[in-house]
N, C-alpha and C positions, 0 to 999 in steps of 0.2 A: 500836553503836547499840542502845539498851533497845528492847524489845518494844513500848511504848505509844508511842513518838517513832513507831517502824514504821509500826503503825494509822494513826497520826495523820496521818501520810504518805497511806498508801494511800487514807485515806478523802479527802485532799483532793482528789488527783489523781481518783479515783472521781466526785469532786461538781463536777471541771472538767471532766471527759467528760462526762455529764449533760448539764450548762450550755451544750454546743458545739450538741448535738443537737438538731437543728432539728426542731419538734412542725408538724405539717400532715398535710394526703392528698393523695393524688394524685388527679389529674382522668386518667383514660386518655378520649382520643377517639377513636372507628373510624367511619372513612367509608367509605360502600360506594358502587356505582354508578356508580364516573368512567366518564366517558366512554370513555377510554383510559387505556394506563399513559404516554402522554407527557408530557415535564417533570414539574411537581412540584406537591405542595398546602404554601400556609400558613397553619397555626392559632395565631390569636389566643384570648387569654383577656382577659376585661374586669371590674373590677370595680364598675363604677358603671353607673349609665345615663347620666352627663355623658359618659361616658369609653368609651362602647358604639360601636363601630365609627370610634373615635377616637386613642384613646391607650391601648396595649395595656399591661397588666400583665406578661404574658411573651407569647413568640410563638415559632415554629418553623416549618421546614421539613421538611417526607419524602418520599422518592420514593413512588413508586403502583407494587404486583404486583398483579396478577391486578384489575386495577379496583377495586381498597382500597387503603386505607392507615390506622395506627392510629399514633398520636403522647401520650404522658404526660408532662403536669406534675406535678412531683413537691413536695412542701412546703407544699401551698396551704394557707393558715388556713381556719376555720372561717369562712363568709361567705356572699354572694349573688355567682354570678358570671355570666357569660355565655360563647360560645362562637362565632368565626367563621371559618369557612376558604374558600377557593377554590383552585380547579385553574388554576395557571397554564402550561396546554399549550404554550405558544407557546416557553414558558423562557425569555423577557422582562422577568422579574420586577416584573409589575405586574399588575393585572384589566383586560383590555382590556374596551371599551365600544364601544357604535355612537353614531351622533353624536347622538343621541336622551337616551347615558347609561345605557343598557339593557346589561349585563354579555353579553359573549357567550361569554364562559366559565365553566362551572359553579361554584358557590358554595351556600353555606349556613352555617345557623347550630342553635345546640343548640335543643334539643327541635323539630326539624325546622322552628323557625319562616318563616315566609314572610310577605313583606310584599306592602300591594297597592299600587301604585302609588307606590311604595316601598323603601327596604329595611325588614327585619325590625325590629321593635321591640322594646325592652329586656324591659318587660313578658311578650310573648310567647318571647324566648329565657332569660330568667333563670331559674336554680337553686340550690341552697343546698347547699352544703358544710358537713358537720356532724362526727360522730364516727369519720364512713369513708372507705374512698376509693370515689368514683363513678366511673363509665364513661356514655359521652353518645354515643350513638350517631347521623350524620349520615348519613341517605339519601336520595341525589342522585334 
């Protein structure tokens, strides 16, 4: 095999590795403050405000040490996104509610937003993913 066939080789496969690698950042989230470390929290990511505390773009699970816990998405494009998790103690896998509706298990959302009479609004949890990877800290 001549030298330039070689190159010619190398550089394709070179420009199909490239091509596989997925371009984004990561969102790291750390929530501080649970109440306890029992059962677990999970973090939603959202990209719209149709789609805010509705239909997640990705989501996870992790357990809680020491009353934290810290979870990354990894790959996010450049965008506007949002942020929601809860602690579900009970390890029932759901947010339990009183009959009112009122969560009685801790929750939050990115940029500490809070709602009133409510949950949190898009407006108030949204933030932009740009040329880095962010970190969103939630304190319960």
């Amino acid at each position: 095999m001549s030298t330039i066939v070689k190159i010619f080789i190398f550089l394709l496969f070179s420009q199909l590795l490239n091509a596989q690698t997925v371009s984004g950042q990561d969102i790291t989230v750390k929530i501080n403050n649970l109440e306890s470390n029992k059962g677990k929290v999970y973090v939603a990511v959202y990209d719209s405000e149709g789609a805010f505390l509705n239909t997640r773009l990705q989501s996870t699970m992790t357990k809680i040490t020491g009353n934290s816990c810290e979870v990354t998405f990894k790959n996010i494009p450049k965008g506007v996104y949002a942020i929601s998790m809860f602690h579900d103690e009970n390890d029932n896998n759901k947010m339990d509610s009183n009959f009112l509706g009122i969560p009685k298990e801790d929750y939050g959302c990115s940029n500490n937003a809070t709602g009133f009479m409510g949950p949190p609004k898009w407006e108030d949890a949204k933030f932009e993913v740009k040329d880095k990877s962010i970190t969103q800290i939630i304190t319960l």
